[in-house]
C-alpha positions as CSV (number, residue, x, y, z in Angstrom):
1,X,-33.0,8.7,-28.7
2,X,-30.7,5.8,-26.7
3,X,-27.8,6.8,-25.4
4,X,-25.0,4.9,-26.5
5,X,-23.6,2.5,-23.7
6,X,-20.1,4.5,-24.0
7,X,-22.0,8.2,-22.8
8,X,-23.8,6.6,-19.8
9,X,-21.2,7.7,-16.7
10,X,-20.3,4.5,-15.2
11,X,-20.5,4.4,-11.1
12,X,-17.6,4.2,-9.3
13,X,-17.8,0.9,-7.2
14,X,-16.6,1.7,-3.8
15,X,-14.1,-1.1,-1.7
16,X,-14.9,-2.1,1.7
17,X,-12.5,-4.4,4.1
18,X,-14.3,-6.2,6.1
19,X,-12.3,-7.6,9.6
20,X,-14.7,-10.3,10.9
21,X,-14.1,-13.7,12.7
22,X,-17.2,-15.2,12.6
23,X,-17.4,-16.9,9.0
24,X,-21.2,-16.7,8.9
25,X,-21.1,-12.6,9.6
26,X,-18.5,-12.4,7.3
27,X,-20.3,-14.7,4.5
28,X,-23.6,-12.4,5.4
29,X,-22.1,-9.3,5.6
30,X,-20.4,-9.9,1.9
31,X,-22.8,-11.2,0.4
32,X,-25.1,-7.8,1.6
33,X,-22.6,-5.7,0.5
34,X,-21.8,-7.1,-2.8
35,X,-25.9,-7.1,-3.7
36,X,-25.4,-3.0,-2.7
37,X,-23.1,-2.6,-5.2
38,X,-20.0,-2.6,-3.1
39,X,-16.5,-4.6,-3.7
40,X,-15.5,-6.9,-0.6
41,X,-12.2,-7.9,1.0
42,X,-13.2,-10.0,3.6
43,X,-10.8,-11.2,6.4
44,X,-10.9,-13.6,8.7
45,X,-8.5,-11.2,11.5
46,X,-7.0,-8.3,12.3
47,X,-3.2,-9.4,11.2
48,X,-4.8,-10.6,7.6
49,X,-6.9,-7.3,7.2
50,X,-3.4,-5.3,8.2
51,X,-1.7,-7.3,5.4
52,X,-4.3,-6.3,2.8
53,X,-4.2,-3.0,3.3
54,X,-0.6,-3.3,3.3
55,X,-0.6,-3.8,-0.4
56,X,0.4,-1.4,-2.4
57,X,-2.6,-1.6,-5.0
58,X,-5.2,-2.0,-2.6
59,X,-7.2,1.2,-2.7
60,X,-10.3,0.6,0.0
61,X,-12.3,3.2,0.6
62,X,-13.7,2.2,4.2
63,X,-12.8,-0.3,6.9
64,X,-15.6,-2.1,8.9
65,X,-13.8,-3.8,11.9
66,X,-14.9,-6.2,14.4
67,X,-14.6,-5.6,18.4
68,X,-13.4,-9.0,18.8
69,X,-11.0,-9.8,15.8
70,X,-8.4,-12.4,17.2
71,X,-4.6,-12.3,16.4
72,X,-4.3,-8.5,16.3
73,X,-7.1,-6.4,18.0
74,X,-9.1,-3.8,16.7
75,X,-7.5,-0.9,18.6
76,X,-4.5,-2.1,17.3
77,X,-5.5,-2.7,13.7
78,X,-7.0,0.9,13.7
79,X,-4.1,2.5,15.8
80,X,-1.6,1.2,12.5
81,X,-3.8,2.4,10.9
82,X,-4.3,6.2,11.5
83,X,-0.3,5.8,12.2
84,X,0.6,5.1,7.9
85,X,0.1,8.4,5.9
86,X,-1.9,6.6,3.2
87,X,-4.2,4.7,5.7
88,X,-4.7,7.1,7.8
89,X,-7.9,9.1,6.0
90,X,-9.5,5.6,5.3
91,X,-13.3,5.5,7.3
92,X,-13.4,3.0,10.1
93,X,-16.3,2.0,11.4
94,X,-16.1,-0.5,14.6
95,X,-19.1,-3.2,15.2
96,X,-20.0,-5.4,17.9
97,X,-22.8,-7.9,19.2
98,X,-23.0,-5.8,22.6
99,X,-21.2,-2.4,22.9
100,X,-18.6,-2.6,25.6
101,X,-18.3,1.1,26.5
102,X,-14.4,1.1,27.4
103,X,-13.5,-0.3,24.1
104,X,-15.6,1.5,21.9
105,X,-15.0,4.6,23.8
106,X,-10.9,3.8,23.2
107,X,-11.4,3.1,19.0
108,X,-13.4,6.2,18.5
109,X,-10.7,8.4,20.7
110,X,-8.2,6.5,18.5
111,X,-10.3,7.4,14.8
112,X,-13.0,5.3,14.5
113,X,-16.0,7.1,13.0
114,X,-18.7,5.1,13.8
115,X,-20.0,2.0,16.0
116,X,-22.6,-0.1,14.7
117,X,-24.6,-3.0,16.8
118,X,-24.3,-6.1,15.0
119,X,-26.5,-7.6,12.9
120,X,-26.1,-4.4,10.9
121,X,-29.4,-3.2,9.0
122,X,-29.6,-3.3,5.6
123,X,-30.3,0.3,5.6
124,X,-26.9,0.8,7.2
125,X,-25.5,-1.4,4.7
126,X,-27.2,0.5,1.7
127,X,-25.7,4.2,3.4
128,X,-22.4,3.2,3.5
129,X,-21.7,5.3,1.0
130,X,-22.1,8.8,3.0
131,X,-18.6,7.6,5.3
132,X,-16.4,7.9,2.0
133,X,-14.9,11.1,1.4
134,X,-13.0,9.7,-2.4
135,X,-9.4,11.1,-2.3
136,X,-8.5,12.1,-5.4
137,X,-6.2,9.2,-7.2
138,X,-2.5,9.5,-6.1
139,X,0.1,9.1,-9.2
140,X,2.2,7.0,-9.1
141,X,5.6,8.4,-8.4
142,X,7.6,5.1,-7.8
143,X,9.5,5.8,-11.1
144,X,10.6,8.9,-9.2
145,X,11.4,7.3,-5.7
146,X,14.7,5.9,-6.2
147,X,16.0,9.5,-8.0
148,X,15.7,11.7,-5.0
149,X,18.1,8.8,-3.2
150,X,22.4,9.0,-4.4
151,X,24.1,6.2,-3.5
152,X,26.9,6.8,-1.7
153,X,28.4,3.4,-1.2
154,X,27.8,-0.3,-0.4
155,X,27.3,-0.4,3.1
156,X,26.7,-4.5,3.4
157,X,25.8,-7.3,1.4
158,X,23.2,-10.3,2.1
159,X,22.2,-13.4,0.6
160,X,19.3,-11.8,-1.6
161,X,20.0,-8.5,-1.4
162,X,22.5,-5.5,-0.9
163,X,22.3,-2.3,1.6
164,X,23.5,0.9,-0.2
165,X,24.2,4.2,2.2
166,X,22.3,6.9,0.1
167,X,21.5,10.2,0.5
168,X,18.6,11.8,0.0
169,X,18.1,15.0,-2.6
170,X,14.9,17.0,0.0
171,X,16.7,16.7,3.0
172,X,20.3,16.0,2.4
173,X,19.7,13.2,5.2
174,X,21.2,9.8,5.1
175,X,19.8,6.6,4.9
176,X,19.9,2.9,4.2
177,X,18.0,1.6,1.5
178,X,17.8,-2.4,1.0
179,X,17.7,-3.7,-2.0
180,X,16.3,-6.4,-3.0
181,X,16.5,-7.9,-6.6
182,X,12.6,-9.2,-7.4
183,X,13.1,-10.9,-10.8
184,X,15.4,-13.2,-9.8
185,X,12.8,-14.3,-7.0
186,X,9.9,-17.1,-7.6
187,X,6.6,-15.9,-6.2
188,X,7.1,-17.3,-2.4
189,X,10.5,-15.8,-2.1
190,X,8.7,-12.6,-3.0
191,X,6.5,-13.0,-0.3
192,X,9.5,-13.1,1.7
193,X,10.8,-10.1,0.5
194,X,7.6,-8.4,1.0
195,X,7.3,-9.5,4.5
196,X,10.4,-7.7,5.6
197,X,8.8,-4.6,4.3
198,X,5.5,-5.1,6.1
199,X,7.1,-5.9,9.1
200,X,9.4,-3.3,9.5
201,X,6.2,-0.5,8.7
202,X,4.4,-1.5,12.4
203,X,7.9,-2.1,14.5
204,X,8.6,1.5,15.9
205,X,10.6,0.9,19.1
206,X,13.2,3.2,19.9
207,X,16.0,-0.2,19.4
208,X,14.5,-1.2,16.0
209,X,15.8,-0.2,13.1
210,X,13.3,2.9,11.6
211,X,11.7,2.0,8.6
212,X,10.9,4.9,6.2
213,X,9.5,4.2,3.1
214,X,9.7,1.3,0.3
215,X,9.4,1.0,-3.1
216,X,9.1,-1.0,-6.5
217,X,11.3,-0.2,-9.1
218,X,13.4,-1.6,-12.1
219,X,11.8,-5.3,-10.5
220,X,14.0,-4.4,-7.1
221,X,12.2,-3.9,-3.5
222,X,13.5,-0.7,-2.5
223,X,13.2,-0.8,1.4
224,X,14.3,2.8,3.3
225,X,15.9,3.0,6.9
226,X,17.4,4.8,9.3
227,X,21.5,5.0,8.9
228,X,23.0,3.6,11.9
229,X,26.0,5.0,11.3
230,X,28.2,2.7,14.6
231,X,28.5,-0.4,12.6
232,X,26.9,-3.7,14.0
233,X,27.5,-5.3,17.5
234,X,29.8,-7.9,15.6
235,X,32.0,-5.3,14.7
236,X,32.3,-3.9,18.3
237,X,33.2,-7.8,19.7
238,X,35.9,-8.0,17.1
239,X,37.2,-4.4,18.1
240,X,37.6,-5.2,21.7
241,X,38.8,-8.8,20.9
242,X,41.5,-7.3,19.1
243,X,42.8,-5.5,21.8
244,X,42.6,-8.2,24.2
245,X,40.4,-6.4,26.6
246,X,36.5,-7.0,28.0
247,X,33.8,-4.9,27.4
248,X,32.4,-3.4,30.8
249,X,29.9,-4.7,32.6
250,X,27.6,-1.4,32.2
251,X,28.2,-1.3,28.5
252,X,27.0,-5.0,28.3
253,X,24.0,-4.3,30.9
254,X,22.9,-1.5,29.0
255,X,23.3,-3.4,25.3
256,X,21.4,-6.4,26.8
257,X,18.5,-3.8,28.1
258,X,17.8,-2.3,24.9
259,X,17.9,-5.6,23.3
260,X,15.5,-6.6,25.3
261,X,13.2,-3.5,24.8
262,X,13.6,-4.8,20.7
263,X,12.7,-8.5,21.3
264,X,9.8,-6.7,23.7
265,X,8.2,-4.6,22.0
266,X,8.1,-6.7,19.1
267,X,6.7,-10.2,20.9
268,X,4.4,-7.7,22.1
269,X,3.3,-7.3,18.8
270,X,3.7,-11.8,18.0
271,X,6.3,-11.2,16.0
272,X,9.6,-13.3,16.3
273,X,13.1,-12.4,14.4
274,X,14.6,-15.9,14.2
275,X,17.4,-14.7,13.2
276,X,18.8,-12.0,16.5
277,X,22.6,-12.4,15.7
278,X,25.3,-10.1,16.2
279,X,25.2,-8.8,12.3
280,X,21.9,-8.2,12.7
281,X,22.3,-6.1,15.7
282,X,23.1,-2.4,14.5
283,X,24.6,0.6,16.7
284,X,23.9,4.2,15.9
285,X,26.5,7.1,16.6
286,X,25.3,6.9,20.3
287,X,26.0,3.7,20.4
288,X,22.3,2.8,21.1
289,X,21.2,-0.7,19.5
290,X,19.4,-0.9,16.3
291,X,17.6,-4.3,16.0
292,X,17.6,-4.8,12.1
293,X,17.2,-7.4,9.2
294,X,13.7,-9.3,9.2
295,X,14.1,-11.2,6.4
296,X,13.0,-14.4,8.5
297,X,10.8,-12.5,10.8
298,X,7.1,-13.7,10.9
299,X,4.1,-13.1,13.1
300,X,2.6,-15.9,14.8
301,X,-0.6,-17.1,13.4
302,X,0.0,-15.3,9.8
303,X,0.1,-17.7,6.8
304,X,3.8,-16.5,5.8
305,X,5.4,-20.2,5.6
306,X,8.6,-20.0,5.4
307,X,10.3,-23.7,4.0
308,X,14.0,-22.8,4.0
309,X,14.9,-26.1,6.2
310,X,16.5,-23.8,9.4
311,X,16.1,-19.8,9.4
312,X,19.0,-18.0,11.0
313,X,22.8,-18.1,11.2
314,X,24.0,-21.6,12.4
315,X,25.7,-20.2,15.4
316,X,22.6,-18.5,16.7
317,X,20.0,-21.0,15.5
318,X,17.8,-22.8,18.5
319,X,17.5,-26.4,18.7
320,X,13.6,-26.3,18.4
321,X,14.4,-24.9,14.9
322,X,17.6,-27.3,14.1
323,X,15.5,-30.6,15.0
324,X,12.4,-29.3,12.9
325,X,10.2,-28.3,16.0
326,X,7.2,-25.8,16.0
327,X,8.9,-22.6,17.7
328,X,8.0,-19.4,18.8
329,X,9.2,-16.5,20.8
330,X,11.6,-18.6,22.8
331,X,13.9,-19.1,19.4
332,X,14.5,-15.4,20.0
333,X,15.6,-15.5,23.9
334,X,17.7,-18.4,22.8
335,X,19.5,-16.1,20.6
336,X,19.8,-13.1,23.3
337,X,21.3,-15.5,25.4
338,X,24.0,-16.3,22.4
339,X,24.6,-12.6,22.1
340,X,25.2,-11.9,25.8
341,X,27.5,-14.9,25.7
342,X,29.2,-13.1,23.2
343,X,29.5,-9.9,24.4
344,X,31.0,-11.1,27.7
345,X,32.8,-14.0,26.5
346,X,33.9,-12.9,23.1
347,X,33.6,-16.0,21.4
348,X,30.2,-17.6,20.9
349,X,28.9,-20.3,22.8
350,X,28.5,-23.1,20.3
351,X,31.3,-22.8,17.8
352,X,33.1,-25.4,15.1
353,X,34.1,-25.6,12.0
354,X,32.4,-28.4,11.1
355,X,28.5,-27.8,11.0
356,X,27.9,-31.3,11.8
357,X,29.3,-31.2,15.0
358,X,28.2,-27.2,15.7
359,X,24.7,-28.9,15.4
360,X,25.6,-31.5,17.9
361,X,27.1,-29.1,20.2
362,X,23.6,-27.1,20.1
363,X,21.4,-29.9,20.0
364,X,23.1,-31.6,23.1
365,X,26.9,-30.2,24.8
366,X,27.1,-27.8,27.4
367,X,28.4,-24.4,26.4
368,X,32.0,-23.7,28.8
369,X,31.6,-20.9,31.0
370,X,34.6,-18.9,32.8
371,X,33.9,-18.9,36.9
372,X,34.8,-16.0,37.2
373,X,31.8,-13.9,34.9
374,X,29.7,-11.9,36.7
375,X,27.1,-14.0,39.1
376,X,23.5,-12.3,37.1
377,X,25.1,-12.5,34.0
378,X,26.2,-16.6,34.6
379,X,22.6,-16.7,35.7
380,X,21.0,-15.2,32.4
381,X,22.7,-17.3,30.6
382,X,22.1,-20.6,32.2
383,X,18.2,-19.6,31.7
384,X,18.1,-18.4,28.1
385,X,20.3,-21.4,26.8
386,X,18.0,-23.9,28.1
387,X,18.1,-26.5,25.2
388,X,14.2,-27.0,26.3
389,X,12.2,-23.9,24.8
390,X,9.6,-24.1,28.0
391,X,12.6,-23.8,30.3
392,X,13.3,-20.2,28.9
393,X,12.0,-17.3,30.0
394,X,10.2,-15.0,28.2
395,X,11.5,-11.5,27.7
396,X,8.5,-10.4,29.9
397,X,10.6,-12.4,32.8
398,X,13.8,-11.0,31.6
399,X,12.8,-7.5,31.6
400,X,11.9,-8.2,35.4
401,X,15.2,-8.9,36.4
402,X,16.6,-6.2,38.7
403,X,19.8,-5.6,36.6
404,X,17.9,-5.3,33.6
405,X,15.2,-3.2,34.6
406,X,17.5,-0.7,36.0
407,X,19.0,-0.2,32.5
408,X,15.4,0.0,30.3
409,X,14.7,2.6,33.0
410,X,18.0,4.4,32.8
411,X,17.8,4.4,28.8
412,X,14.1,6.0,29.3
413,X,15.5,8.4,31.3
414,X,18.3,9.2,28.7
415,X,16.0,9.3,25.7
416,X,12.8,10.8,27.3
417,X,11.5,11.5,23.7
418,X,11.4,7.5,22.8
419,X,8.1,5.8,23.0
């Protein structure tokens, strides 16, 4: 007797990510995999695997990862990885044309299960199935997220979105969750949205905002962070403006040193803000910076195009991005040199109420400068508000400087716990 079609236990088909430069290995490999009965995501580096299995709804069941994967390494790929509780348990298996023992030797200490030679067998191919351990299907609780977090109050406001101080119900800890309204967003502005999210998830600096969780719900982006319960860097300018009275040296020294530890640690990873601002600068009740808000952020060589004509707040914006120019990390020092203008000056360096002639100012006027400011501090300044991107330094060369380096040593000394 047939069995119907309906009694026959269907096979589950297993997803494989494959993180391969070469577009004939990854064409091959695909193609191999597909005829095994696998389902293929196939990426052409490390930064558009990372994305994929960024998604929410992508549920792979094991990660094949080439030694030489431009943009964002392997080891890095696989250390984000086994560092995101529902990536972490995903199989990764690292190949190679030649095994270079120091490497290989690094990916397996950091979780890798397996190196394979490339070409891979089609035997290997075919026993792909022995690395997957299934986890059972998670449900999906985002309908219960947002109920274990009480809103407290309205803690600030942006163009897209609003930030909301909540509490939450486990731990009785408070937070910052970001809010960001999805259905009145077209599908690129979404992406933006998104990005912040993904961004945020792989930052982990001790000066950059903590990202916790996020989540979809009533069409809103839900994105959790630490509370940083000293207000923004803004506030602290206006503070000591109002009572007529400089901030110390030491205060700015170490502000400017664990700004640069930010804008390090996160060029280190090719990401650039674009929009490092005073706002955007956070303190938290040791008055220890907070980098925040990536809205704008984007990591060089990803296909995140951003078409808003400038990104940033006029005041801060770089003229490679006001006259339309390719940019790149040195938008950011511009804007640490803004800030530390600030912070000694109290007033910023380009400033008009007219944003014809604040553009004009940017593009092409001197900023003023009191004679009497601290020598390194005059000479900072002078080298981040080059109007020429190539004359900047990057923050490798500023965290050099003797001043500097003192402080990212001192505040590594005071937080021994930080990474």
């Amino acid at each position: 007797m047939q069995a119907n079609q309906s009694d026959v236990p269907k096979r589950e088909i297993l997803k494989i990510l494959i993180a391969e430069s070469s577009e004939f290995q990854r064409l091959a490999m695909s193609c191999i995999l597909e005829f095994c009965g696998f389902q293929v995501i196939a990426c052409r580096n490390g930064l558009e695997a990372r994305d994929e299995l960024l998604k929410n709804d992508n549920e792979v069941d094991l990660i094949l990862l080439d030694l030489q994967i431009p943009i964002m390494g392997a080891l890095e790929l696989l250390t984000i990885i086994k560092n995101i509780d529902n990536l972490k348990e995903i199989p990764v298996i690292i190949m190679d044309v030649e095994a270079e023992q120091n490497i290989v030797a690094a990916c397996l200490k950091a979780g890798a299960i397996d190196f394979l030679m490339k070409p891979i067998s089609f035997e290997n191919f075919k026993s792909f199935n022995q690395f997957v351990k299934k986890k059972p299907k998670i449900n999906d609780n985002n309908q219960n997220n947002k109920e274990k977090y009480t809103i407290v109050r309205k803690i600030g406001r942006g163009n897209t979105s609003s930030v909301e101080l909540v509490r939450n119900s486990t731990n009785q800890e408070l937070y910052a969750m970001k809010i960001i309204p999805l259905y009145l967003m077209n599908e690129q502005e979404r992406k933006y949205a998104e990005n912040e999210a993904n961004v945020l998830r792989v930052l982990t600096a001790p000066t950059i905002i903590k990202y916790y969780e996020s989540f979809t719900e009533n069409k809103s982006l839900n994105i959790v962070m630490e509370y940083a319960e000293g207000g923004s860097l803004n506030d602290k300018i206006s503070e000591y403006s109002r009572q007529g009275i400089q901030i110390p040296k030491d205060q700015i020294l170490a502000w400017l040193a664990q700004l640069v530890i930010a804008i390090n640690f996160m060029h280190s990873k090719n990401i650039i803000h674009r929009d490092i601002k005073t706002q955007n600068i956070l303190l938290n009740k040791e008055q220890v910076i907070k980098l925040g808000n990536f809205e704008t952020s984007k990591q060089i060589g990803s296909d995140i195009d951003f078409e808003q004509p400038f990104f940033g707040t006029p005041y801060y914006i770089s003229p490679e991005i006001l006259g339309g120019q390719p940019h790149g990390k040195k938008s950011d020092i511009w804007g640490l040199g803004c800030i530390l203008y600030e912070l000694i000056m109290l007033k910023r360096p380009f400033q008009s109420n007219e944003i014809e002639i604040l553009f004009e100012m940017i593009l092409n006027k001197p900023y003023d400068m009191d004679p009497s400011v601290d020598q390194d501090f005059q000479q900072i300044i002078e080298k981040t508000l080059q109007k020429d991107p190539k004359n900047r330094p990057t923050i490798e060369d500023l965290a050099a400087i003797p001043c500097i380096h003192e402080k990212i040593n001192q505040f590594y000394k005071d937080h021994p716990n930080e990474k």
